[in-house]
C-alpha positions in Angstrom: -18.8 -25.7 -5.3 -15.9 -26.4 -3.0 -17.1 -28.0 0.6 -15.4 -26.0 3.6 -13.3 -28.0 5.8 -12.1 -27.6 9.7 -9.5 -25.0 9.2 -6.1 -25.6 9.7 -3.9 -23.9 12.5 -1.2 -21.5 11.1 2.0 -22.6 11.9 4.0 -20.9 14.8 6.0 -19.3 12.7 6.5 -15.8 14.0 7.3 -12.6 12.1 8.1 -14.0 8.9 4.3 -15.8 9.2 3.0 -12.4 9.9 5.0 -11.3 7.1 3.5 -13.3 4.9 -0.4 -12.7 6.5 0.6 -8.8 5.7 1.7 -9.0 2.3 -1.2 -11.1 1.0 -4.0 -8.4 2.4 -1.1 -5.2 0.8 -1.9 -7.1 -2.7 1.0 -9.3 -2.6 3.7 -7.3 -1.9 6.4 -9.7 -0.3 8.3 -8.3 2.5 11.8 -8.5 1.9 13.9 -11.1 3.5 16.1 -8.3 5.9 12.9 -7.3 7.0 11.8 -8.2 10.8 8.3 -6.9 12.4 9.8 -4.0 15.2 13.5 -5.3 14.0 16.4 -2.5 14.4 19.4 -1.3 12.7 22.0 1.2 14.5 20.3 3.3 16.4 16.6 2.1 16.8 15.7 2.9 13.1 14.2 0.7 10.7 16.3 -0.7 8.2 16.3 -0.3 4.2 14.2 -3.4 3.8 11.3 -2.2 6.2 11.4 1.3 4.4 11.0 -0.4 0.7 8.5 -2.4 2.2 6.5 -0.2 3.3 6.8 2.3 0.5 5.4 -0.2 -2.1 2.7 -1.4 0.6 1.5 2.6 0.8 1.8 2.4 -2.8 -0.2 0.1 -3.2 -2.4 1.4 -0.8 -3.2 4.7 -2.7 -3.5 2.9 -6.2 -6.5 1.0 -4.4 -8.2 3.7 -2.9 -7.9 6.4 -5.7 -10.9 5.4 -7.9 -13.2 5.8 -4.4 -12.0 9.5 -3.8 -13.2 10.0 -7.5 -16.0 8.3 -7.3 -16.9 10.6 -4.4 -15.9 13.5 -6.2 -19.0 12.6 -8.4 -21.6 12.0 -5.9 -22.3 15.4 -5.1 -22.7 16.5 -8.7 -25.0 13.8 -9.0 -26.9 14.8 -5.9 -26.9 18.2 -7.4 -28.5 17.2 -10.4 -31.4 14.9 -8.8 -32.3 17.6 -7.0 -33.3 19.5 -10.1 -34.0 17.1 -11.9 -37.1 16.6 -8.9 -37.4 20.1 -8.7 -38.3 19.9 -12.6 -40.7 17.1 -12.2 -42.4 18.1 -9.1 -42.9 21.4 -11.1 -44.4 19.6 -14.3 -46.3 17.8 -12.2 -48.3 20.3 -10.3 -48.8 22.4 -13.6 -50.4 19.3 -15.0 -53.0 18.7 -12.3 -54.1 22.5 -12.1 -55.1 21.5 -15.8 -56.2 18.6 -15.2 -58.8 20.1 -12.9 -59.8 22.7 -15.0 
């Protein structure tokens, strides 16, 4: 077992440590090296870089979330089929104690 120390202060670093912060929690995606956080090409866009970035980072995204929607899908079939499944047994169970006092 590994014993916790203080932790260390991030460096100032400034976008490119945000950067870095960003693309471990997207699932390691690096952010290219033209890309700035809020940075600006002609016209107030964002530049290639940014939109690749982000593109793999949704990607990514999605890939991570897709077994959860299907898993969902599921639940309520499975809710469905408790439900009769008790429905059944509450049934047998009733029919068996009106014999059972007989």
């Amino acid at each position: 077992m590994r014993k916790l120390g203080p932790q260390k202060k991030a460096p100032a670093g400034g976008a490119g440590n945000k950067q870095e912060q960003f693309a471990k929690k997207v699932g390691g995606v690096e952010a290219p090296k033209g890309a700035s956080q809020g940075s600006s090409g002609v016209g107030g866009g964002f530049s290639e870089n940014d939109i690749e970035f982000m593109k793999k980072a949704i990607q990514i995204l999605c890939q991570s979330t897709n077994p959860l929607g299907k898993s969902i899908d599921f639940v309520t079939d499975d809710i469905d089929s408790m439900s009769k499944e008790y429905e059944y047994w509450r049934r047998e169970s009733l029919s068996c104690q009106s014999k059972l006092e007989e």
